[in-house]
MARTIGU-978420 format. One record per residue (C-alpha): residue in one letter; residue number from 0; y, z negated, x negated. Coordinates in Angstrom, 2 decimals. Last residue first. Layout:
N
  resn  resi       py       pz       px
     A   NUM        Y        Z        X
...
***
This chain:
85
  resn  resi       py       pz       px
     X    84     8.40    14.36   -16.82
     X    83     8.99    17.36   -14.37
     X    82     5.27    16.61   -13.03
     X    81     5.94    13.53   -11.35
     X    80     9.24    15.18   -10.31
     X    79     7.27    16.69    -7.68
     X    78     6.09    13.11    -6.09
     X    77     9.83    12.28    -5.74
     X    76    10.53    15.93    -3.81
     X    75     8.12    14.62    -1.53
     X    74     9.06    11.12    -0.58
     X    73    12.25    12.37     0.18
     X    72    15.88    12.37    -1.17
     X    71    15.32    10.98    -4.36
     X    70    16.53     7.95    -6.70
     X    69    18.60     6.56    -4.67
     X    68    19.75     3.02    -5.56
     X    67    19.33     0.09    -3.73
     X    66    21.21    -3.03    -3.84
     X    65    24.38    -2.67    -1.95
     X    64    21.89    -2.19     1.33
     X    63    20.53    -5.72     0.87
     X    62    16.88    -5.91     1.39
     X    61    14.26    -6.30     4.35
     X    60    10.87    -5.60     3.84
     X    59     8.40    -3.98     6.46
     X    58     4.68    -4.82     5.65
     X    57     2.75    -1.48     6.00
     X    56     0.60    -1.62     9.11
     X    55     2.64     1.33    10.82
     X    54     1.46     3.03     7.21
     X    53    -2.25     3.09     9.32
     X    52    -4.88     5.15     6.93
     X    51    -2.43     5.16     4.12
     X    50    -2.75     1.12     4.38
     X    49    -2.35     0.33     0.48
     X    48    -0.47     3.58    -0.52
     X    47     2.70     2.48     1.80
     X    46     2.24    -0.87     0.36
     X    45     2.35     0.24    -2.50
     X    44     5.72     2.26    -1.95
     X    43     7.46    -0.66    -0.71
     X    42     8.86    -0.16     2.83
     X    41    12.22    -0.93     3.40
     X    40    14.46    -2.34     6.51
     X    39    18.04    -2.94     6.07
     X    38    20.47    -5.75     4.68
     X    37    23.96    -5.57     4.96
     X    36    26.32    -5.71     2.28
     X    35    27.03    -1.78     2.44
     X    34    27.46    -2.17     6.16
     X    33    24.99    -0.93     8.66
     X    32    24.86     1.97    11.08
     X    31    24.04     4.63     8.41
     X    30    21.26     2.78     7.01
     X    29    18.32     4.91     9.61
     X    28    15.31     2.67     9.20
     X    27    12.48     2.76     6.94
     X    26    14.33     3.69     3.59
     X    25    11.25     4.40     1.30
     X    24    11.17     1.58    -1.34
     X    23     9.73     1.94    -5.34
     X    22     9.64    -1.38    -7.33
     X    21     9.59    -0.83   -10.71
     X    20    12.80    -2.87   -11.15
     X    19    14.20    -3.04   -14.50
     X    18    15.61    -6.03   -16.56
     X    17    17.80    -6.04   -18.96
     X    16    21.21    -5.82   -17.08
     X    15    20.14    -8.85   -15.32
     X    14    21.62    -7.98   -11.46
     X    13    18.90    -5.49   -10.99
     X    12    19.69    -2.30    -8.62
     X    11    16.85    -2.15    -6.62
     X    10    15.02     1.36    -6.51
     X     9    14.92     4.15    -3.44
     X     8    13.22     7.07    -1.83
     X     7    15.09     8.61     0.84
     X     6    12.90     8.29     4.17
     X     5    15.52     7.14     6.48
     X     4    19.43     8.08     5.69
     X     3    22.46     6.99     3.91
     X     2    21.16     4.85     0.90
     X     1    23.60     4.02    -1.92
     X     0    24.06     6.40    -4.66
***
């Protein structure tokens, strides 16, 4: 599923078939206005973690909309699936 609003939590979708991203976003803008091939603004999860104190300092990233998948629909319910493994 491609993004359709902030704050989902998202991977890239690899082009190699082999490889596998674990590179976590949250959707920093609202995607809704923008084309599938049109990039929007993420914020990698680590970097989120890095400046917890001030996550306005997290470096902003900006990737292709087509290649992110969503792989929860808030930064919460992704934490609680930590403990469905």
């Amino acid at each position: 599923m491609i993004p359709d609003r902030p704050g989902q939590i998202c991977k890239m979708v690899s082009v190699v078939p082999d490889i596998k991203s674990d590179q976590v976003y949250i959707i920093a803008e609202d995607p809704s206005g923008f084309a599938d091939d049109e990039e929007i603004l993420v914020v990698n999860l680590r970097e989120l973690q890095r400046n917890v104190k001030y996550p306005d300092a997290a470096a902003r990233e900006s990737v292709r909309k087509n290649e992110l998948v969503v792989i929860s629909e808030n930064l919460e319910n992704y934490i609680r699936s930590w403990n469905d493994r």
